[in-house]
C-alpha positions in Angstrom: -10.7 17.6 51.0 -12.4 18.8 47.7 -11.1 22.1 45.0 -12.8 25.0 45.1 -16.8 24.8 44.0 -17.4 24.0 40.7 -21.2 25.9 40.0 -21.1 24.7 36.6 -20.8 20.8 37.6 -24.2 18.4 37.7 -23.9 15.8 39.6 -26.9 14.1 38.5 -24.9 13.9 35.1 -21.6 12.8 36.4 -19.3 10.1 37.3 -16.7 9.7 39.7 -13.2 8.0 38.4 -10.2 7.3 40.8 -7.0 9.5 39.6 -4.4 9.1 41.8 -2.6 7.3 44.4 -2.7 9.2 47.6 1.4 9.1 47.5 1.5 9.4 43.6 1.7 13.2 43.0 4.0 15.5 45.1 3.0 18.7 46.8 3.4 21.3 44.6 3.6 19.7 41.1 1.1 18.7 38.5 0.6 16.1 36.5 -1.5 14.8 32.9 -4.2 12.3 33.3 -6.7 10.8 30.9 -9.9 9.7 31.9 -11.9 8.0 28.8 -11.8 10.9 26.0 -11.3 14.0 29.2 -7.7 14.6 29.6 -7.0 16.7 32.7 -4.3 18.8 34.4 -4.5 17.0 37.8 -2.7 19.4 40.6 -1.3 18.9 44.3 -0.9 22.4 45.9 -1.6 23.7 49.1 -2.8 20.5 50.2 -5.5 20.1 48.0 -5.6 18.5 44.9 -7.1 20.3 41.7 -8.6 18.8 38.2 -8.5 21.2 35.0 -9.4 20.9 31.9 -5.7 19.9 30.0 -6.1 22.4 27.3 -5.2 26.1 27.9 -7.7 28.7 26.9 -5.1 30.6 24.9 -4.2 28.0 22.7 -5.1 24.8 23.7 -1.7 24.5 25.7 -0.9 21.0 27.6 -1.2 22.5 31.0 -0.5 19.0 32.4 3.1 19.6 30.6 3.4 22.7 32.8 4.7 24.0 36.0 3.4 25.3 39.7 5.7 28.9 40.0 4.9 31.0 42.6 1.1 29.6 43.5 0.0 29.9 40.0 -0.2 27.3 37.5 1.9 28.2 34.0 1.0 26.9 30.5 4.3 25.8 29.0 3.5 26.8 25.8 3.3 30.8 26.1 3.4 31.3 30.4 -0.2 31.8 30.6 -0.9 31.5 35.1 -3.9 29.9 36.6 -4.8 29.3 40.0 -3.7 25.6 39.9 -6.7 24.5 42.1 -9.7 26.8 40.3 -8.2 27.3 37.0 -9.2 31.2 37.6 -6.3 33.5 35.7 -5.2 36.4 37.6 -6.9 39.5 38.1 -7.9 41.3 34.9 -8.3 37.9 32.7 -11.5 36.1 32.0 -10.1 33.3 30.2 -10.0 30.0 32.3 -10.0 26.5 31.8 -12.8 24.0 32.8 -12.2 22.9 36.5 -13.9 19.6 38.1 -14.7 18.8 41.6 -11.6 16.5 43.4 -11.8 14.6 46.4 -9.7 12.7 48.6 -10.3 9.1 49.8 -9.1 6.5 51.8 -7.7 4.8 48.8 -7.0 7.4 46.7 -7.9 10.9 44.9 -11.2 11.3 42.8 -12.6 13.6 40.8 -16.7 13.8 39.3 -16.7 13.9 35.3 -20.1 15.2 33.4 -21.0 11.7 31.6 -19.6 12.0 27.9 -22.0 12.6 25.8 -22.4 10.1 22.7 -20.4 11.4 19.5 -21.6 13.6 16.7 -22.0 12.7 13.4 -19.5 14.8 11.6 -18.3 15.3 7.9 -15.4 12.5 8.5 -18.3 9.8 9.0 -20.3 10.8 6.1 -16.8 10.9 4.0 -15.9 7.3 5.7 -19.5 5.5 5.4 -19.2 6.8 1.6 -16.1 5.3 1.4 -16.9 1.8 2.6 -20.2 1.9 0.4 -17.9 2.1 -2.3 -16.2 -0.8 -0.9 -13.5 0.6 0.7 -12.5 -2.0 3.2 -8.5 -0.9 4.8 -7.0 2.2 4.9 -3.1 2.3 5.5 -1.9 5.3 7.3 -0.4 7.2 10.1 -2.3 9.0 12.4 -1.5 12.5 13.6 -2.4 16.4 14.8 -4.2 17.7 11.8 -6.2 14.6 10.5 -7.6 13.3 13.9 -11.4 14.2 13.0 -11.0 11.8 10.0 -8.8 9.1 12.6 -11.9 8.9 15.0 -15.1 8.5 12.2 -12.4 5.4 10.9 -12.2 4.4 14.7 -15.6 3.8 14.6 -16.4 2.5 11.5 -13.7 -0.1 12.7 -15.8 -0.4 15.6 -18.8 -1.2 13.3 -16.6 -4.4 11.5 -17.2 -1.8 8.0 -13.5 -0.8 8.4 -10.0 -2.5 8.9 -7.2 0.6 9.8 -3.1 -0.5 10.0 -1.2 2.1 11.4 2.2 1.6 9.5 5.9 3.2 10.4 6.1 5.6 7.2 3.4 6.9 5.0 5.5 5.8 2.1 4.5 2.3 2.7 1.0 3.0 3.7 0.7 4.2 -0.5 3.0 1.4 -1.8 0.5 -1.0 0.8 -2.6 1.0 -0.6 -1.1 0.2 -4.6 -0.3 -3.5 -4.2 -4.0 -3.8 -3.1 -5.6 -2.1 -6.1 -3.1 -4.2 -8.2 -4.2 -7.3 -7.1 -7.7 -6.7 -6.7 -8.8 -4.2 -9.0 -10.5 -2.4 -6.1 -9.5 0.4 -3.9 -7.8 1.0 -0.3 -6.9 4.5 1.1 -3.7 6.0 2.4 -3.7 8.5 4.9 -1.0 11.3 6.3 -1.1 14.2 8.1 -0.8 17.8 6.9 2.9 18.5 5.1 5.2 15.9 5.6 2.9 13.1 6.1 1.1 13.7 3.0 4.2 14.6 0.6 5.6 11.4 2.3 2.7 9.7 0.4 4.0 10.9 -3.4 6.0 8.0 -4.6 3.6 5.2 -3.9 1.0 7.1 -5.5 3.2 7.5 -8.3 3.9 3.8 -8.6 0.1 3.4 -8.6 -0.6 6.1 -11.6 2.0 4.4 -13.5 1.0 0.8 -13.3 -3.2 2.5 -13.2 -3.9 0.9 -10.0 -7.2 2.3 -8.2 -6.1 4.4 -5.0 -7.4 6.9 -2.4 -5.8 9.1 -0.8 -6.8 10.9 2.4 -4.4 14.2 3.7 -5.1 15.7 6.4 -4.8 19.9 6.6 -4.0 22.7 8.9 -6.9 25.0 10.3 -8.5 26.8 7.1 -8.0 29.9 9.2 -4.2 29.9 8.9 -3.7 27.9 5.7 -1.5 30.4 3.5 -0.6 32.1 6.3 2.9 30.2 7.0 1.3 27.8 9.3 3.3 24.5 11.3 2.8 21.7 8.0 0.9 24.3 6.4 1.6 22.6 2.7 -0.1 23.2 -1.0 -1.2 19.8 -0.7 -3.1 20.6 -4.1 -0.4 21.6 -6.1 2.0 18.9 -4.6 -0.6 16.4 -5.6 -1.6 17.9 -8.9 0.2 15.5 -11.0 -0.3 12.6 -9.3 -3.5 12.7 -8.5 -6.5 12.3 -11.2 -8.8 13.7 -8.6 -7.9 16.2 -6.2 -10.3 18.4 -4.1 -10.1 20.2 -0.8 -13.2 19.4 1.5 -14.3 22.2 2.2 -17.5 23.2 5.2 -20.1 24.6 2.6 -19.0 21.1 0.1 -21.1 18.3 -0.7 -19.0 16.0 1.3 -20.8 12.8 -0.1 -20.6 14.0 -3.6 -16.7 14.8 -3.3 -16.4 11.0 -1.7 -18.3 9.9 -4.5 -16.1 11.2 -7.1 -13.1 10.5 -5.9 -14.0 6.8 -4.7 -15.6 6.3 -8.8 -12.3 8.0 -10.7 -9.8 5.5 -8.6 -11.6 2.5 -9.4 -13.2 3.5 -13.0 -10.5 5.3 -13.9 -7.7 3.3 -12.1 -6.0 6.1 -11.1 -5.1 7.8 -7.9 -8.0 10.1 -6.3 -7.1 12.2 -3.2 -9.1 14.4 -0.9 -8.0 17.4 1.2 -9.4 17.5 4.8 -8.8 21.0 6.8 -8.8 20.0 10.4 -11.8 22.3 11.3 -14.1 20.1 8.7 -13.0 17.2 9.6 -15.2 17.6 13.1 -18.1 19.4 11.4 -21.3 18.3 12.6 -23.5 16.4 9.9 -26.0 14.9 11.8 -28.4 13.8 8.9 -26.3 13.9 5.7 -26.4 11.2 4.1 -23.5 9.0 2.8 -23.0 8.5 -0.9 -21.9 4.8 -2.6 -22.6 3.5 -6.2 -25.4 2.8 -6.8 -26.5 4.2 -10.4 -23.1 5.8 -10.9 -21.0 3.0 -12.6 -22.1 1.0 -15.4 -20.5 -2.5 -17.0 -17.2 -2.2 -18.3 -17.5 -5.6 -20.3 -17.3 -3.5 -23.3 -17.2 -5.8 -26.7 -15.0 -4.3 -29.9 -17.2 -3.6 -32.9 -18.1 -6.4 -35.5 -15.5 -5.1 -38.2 -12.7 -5.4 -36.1 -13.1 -8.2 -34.6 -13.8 -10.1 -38.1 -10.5 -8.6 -38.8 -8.6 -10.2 -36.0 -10.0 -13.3 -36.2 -9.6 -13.7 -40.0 -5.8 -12.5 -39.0 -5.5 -15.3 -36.2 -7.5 -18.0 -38.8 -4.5 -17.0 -41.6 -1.4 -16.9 -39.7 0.7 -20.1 -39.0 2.6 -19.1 -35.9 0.8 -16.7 -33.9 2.1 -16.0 -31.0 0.2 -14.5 -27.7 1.5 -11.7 -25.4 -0.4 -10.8 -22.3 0.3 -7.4 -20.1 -1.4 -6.3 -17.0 -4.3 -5.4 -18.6 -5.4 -8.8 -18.9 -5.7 -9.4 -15.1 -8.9 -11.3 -14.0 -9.3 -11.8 -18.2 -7.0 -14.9 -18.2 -9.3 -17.6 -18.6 -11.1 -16.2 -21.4 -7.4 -15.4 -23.2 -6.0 -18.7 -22.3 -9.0 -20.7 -23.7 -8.2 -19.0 -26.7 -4.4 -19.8 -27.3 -5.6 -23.3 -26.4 -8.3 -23.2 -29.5 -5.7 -21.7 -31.4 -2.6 -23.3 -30.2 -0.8 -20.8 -29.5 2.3 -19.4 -27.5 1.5 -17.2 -24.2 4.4 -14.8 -23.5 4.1 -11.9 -20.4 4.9 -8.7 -20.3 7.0 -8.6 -16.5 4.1 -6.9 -15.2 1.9 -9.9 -15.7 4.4 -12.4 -14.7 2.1 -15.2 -13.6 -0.8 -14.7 -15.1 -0.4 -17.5 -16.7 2.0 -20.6 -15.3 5.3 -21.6 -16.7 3.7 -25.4 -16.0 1.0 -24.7 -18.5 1.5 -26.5 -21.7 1.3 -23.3 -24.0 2.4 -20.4 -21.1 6.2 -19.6 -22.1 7.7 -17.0 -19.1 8.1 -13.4 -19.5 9.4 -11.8 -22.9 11.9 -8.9 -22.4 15.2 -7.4 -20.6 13.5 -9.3 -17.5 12.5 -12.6 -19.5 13.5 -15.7 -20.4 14.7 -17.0 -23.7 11.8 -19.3 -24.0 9.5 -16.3 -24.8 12.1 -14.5 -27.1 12.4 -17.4 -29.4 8.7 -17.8 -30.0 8.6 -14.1 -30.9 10.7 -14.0 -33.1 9.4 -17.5 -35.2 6.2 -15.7 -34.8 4.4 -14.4 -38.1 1.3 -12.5 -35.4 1.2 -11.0 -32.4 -2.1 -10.7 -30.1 -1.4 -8.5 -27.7 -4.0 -8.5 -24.8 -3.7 -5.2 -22.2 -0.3 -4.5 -23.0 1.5 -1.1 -23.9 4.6 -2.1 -25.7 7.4 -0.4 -23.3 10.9 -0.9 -24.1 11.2 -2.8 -21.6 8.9 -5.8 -23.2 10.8 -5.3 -26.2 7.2 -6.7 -28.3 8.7 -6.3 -31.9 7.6 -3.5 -33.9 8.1 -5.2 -37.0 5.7 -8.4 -36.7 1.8 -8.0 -37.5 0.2 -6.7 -34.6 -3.0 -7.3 -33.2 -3.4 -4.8 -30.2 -6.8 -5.6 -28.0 -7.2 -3.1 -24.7 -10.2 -1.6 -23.4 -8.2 1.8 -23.2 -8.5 3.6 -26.4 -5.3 5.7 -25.5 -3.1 2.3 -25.4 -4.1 1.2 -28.3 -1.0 2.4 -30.3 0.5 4.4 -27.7 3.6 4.0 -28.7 4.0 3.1 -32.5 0.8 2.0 -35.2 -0.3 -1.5 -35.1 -2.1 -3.3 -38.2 -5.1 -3.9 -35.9 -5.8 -2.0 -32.8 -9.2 -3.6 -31.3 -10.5 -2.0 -28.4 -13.0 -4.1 -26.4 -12.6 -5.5 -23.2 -9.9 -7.9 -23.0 -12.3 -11.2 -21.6 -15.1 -10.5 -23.6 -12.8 -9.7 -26.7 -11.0 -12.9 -26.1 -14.5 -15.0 -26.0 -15.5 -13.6 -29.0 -12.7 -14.1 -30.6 -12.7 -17.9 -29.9 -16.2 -18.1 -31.2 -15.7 -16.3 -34.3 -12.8 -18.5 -35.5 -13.0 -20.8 -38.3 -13.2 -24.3 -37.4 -10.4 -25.1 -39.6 -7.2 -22.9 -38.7 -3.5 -23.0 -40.5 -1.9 -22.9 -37.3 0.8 -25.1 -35.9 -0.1 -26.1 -32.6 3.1 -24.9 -30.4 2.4 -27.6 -27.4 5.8 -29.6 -28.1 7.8 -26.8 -29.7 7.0 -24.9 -26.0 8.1 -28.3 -24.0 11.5 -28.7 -26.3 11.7 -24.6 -25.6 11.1 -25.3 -21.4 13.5 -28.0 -21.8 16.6 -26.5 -22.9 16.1 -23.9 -20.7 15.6 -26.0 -17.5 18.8 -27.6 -18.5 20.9 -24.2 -18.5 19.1 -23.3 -15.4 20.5 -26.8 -13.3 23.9 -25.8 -15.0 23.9 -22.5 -13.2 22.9 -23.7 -9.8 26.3 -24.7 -8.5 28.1 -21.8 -9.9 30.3 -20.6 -6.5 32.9 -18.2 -6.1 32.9 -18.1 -2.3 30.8 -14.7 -2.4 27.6 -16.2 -1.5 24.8 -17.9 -3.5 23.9 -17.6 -7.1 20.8 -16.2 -8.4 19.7 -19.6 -10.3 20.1 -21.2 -6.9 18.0 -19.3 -4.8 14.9 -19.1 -7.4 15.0 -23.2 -8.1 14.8 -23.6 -4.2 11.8 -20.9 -3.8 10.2 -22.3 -7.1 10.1 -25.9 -5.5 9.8 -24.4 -1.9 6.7 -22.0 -2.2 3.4 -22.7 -1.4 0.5 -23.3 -3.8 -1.6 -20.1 -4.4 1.1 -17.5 -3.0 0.3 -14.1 -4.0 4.7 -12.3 -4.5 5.9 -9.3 -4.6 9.0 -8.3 -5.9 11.0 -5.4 -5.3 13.3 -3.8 -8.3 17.1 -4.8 -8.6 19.6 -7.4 -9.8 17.0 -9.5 -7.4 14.2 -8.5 -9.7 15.8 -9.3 -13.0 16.4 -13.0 -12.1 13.2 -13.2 -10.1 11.9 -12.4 -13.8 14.2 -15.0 -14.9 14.6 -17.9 -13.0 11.6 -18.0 -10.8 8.5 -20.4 -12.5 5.0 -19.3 -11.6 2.6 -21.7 -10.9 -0.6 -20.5 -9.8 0.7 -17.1 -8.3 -0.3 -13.4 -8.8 3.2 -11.5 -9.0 2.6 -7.5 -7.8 5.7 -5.2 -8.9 6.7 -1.5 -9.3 6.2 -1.8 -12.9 6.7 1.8 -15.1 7.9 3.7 -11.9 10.0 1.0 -10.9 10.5 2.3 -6.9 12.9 0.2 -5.2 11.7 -0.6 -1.2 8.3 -1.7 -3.1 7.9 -5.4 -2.3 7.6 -5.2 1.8 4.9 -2.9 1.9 3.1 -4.3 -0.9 3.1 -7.6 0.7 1.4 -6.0 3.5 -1.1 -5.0 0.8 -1.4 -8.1 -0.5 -1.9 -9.6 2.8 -4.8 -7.2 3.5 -6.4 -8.4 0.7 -6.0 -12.1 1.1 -5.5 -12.5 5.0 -4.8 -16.2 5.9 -6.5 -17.2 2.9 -3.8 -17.3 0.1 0.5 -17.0 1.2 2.1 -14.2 1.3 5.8 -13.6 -0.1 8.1 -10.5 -1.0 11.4 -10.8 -2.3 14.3 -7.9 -2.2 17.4 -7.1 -2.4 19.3 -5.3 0.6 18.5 -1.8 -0.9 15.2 -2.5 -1.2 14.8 -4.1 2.1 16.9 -0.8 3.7 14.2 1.2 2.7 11.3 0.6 4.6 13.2 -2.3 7.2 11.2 -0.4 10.1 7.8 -2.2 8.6 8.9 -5.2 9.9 7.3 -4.0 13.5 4.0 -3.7 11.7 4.0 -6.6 10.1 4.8 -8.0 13.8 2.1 -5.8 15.2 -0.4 -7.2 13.2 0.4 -10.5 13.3 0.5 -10.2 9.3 1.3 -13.8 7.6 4.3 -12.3 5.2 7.5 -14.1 4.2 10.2 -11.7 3.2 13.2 -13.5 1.0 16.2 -11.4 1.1 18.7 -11.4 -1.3 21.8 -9.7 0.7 24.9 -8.8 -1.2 25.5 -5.8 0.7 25.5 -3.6 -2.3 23.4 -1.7 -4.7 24.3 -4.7 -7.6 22.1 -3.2 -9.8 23.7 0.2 -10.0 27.4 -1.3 -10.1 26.4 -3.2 -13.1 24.8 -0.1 -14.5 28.4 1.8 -14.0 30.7 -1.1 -15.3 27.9 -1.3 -18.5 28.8 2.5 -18.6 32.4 1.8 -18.3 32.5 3.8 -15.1 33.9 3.2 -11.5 32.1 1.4 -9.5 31.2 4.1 -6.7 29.1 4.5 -3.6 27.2 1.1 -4.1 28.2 -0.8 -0.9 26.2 -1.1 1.9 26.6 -1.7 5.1 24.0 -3.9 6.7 22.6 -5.3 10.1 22.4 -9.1 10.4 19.0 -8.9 8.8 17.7 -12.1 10.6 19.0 -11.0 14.0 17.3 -7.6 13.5 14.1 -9.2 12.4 14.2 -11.1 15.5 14.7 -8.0 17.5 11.2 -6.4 15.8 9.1 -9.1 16.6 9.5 -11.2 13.3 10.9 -14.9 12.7 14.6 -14.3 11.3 16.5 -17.1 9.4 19.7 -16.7 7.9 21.6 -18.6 5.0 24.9 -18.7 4.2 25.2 -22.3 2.0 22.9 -23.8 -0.5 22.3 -26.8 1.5 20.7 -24.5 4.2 18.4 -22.7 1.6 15.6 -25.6 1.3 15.0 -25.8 5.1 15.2 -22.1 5.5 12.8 -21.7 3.4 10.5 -24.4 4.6 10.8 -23.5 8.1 9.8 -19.9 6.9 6.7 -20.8 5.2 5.9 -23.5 8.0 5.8 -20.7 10.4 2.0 -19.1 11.9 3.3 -15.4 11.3 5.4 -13.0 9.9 9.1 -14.5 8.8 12.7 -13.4 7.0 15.0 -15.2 5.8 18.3 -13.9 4.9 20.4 -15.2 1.8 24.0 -14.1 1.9 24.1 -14.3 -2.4 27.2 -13.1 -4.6 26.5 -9.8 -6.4 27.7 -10.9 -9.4 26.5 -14.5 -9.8 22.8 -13.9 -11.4 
């Protein structure tokens, strides 16, 4: 029994598709039905059965979602009637929504499709190809109403292998996921959101990546152009929300060079390292674009291995040449340059100290590398600065934090001329980049030097402090474990080459502490400091490295609390992460803040899941420990595992 004639149909250019069970839709209701990219209004009235196009005329209703009243089909959004079998609207009315032939079989209802046509280029696929041409491989990101052009011309750039897409629980994460990549790479992921909320949700990990100048794109979504300003659902000022975060902002707009805008925005995040973002108004997003072509970089980026002039560095090396205890102090700028610096300290014999930022960058098992200096650091590094008579300070910015003393001889080297000084003056500010600076350095030395050679003065240094360490470690007060504890156990338990991220807390300050780098790469929420950092930017991290370097972040409870829900993706995606969780059940670093202030201790508990069980229930291996003698297995078993794991240390708030 077939619908009323559809003239328009061709059924040389159609297909047939099976819909229904005969018994599967009731007399006089109607139900939603997708069939390939055609989603359809599928009705069973007056014994026949009907097949509309979903979307009402008016507004692009669900008529799916509606109702049969009184023979006439109703759009649930604003009661608009149509014959349910012909889609024709009542006498009077023109309007009507696509209808398709129906028939009923022996096994079942049918209805005959036009074949779908292959896909247009649009704007989104020239904005995408420009995007992986500048080597943008993952984009983090929820998917939604007002950004779906952009969604599909990512869909198939997936489909091409040019493209990897992880849909994540909370745009927040998709930004801090998007940072952590640029952090560790030095290239550039996207974030994505939808119009409003989705995109505002994107501000603090874009944030964390302006403050710590990590290269990052990000993509919003926008309502219609047609209503924007007009008090539109979502409709947002996504370009003054994003005006100080961003060092690129444009709207896309239909008359726009769409490469060009992709060009410029891709260049200032990575050249600039800097957050770049681009506006998309739904109705561009779908804009035909048949033959533009896609942008990339070729001829638009030139080397930044920039050397410092001749004058300068003769100056710094005669400086390095004359002083007997130089000391070394390496920030984030010197990423990627550590070879080049440490080959120098090792001509020169001196003492490598990090800023937290660059934790890592060079290993606490290295005869010359001396931990972290600052609030976060250990003593080892404080007591070289001060018996230091120079400081070389490679891509570092002197925050208070670091505590780099003012009062020494300075020797500043970043490629940034505004950090060079940005705080106080220095005797010697050289800007050059810091690898090449550092070669030439090395080369320009003296063959004879006056200084000391800090290789035993830096094992005596490790020494002592290894000793107060094993002191600390069976510190108990029945509370849970100590700090020292846990970071001896994951400094003997984790794997060689881990990439670890760390999240901001009581947690953080003894991961700066305690924890020995070998050869890691530590990611953190440096300037912005953004507690809930470490999960998503191990997600980051993983999509950078993928199964070929471990994964590990490390948190507190707070920090874990704030984006818990990521656990699914990690499960989803079958991402190789190991989250260590410190769990004290309280915000320890605030309730030390207040007793420091000599307030009360207020509002700082928390009151948590069993972490371990709750991974479990989300699709991720859960371990918990209560006792130290648990902690070495836990944490083996953890690392042992093919997939995502968390293990949950029960640790005393006060013991760090």
């Amino acid at each position: 029994m077939t619908a009323a004639d559809n003239p328009g149909s061709d059924s040389a250019a159609s297909a047939e598709h099976r819909i229904l069970d005969l018994d599967e839709l009731p007399a006089g209701r109607v139900k939603t039905v997708a069939v390939g990219r055609q989603t359809l209004a599928v009705t069973h009235y007056d014994g026949q059965y009907g097949a509309l196009d979903d979307k009402c005329p008016h507004q692009g209703g669900p008529l799916g979602e509606g109702s049969i009243e009184k023979g006439w089909l109703r759009c649930p959004w604003h009661g608009y009637d149509y014959n349910p079998l012909t889609g024709q609207p009542p006498e009077g009315f023109s309007d009507a929504p696509e209808c398709f032939p129906c028939e009923v079989r022996d096994d079942g209802v049918y209805v005959s499709l036009p074949a779908e046509e292959p896909t247009l280029r649009t704007v989104s696929d020239v904005l995408v190809e420009t995007m992986t041409n500048w080597g943008v491989t993952h984009v983090f990101g929820m998917v939604g109403h007002s950004n779906l052009g952009f969604a599909d011309a990512m869909r198939k750039a997936e489909a091409r292998g040019d493209l990897t897409y992880i849909g994540i629980r909370h745009e927040g994460a998709a930004a801090f996921a998007a940072t952590a990549f640029g952090k560790l790479t030095g290239g550039v992921a996207g974030c994505f959101g939808i119009a409003g909320p989705g995109s505002t949700n994107l501000l603090t990990g874009l944030y964390d990546a302006k403050e710590d100048r990590a290269p990052v794109l990000a993509i919003s979504g926008q309502v219609p152009s047609k209503v924007r300003g007009r008090g539109a659902f979502q409709d947002t000022d996504l370009s003054a929300a994003f005006a100080d975060v961003a060092a690129y902002s444009q709207i896309v707009a239909a008359e726009s060079s769409h490469a060009e805008l992709a060009n410029l925005a891709c260049k200032t995040a990575i050249v600039e390292r800097n957050v770049a973002h681009l506006v998309l108004p739904d109705e561009v997003q779908f804009q035909p674009a048949p033959e533009a072509p896609a942008g990339g970089p070729t001829g638009r980026v030139g080397s930044r291995e920039i050397a410092p002039p001749a004058a300068e560095l003769a100056a710094a090396a005669a400086k390095i040449a004359e002083s007997e205890r130089p000391m070394f102090v390496v920030g984030n700028g010197a990423r990627h340059q550590m070879d080049a610096v440490i080959a120098l300290a090792e001509r020169v014999g001196a003492p490598v100290a990090t800023t937290f930022k660059a934790k890592g960058l060079i290993s606490d098992r290295h005869e010359l590398g001396c931990g972290v200096l600052g609030r976060s650091g250990t003593p080892i590094a404080s007591w070289f600065m001060n018996e230091s008579d120079l400081l070389v300070v490679f891509g570092a910015s002197f925050a208070n934090h670091t505590g780099i003393a003012e009062y020494k001889p300075l020797i500043q080297v970043d490629y940034d001329p505004m950090s060079l000084g940005r705080f106080h003056s220095v005797d010697l500010p050289v800007q050059g980049h810091v690898g090449v600076t550092a070669r030439a350095l090395a080369e320009a030395l003296p063959a004879d030097l006056r200084c000391v050679d800090h290789r035993s003065e830096v094992a005596e240094r490790w020494a002592l402090w290894r000793a107060e360490k094993q002191a600390r470690l069976g510190d108990d007060e029945g509370q849970g474990l100590n700090s020292a504890a846990v970071f001896d156990s994951l400094t003997r338990r984790i794997p060689d080459h881990a990439v670890i991220c760390a999240d901001v807390g009581n947690n953080t300050y003894s991961f700066g502490r305690y924890f020995e780098t070998g050869d890691n790469d530590v990611l953190l929420s440096g300037y912005l400091g953004s507690i809930g950092f470490a999960l998503p930017a191990a997600m980051g991290a993983w999509a950078a490295v993928g199964e070929a370097r471990p994964v590990v972040s490390v948190s507190g409870d707070g920090g874990l609390g704030q984006y818990a829900m990521e656990l699914t993706t990690l499960a989803k995606y079958e991402m190789n992460i190991t989250h260590v969780l410190l769990n004290n059940s309280e915000l320890g670093k605030i309730s030390k803040e207040q007793r420091a202030a000599e307030w009360d201790v207020w509002q700082t508990s928390l009151h948590n899941p069993d972490f371990a069980a709750f991974a479990e229930l989300c699709g991720v291996k859960g371990i918990r420990v209560t006792e130290r003698a648990q902690l070495d297995d836990a944490l083996d078993a953890a690392f042992s595992h093919p997939g995502p794991a968390l293990v949950d240390i029960v640790t005393d708030a006060l013991l760090l």
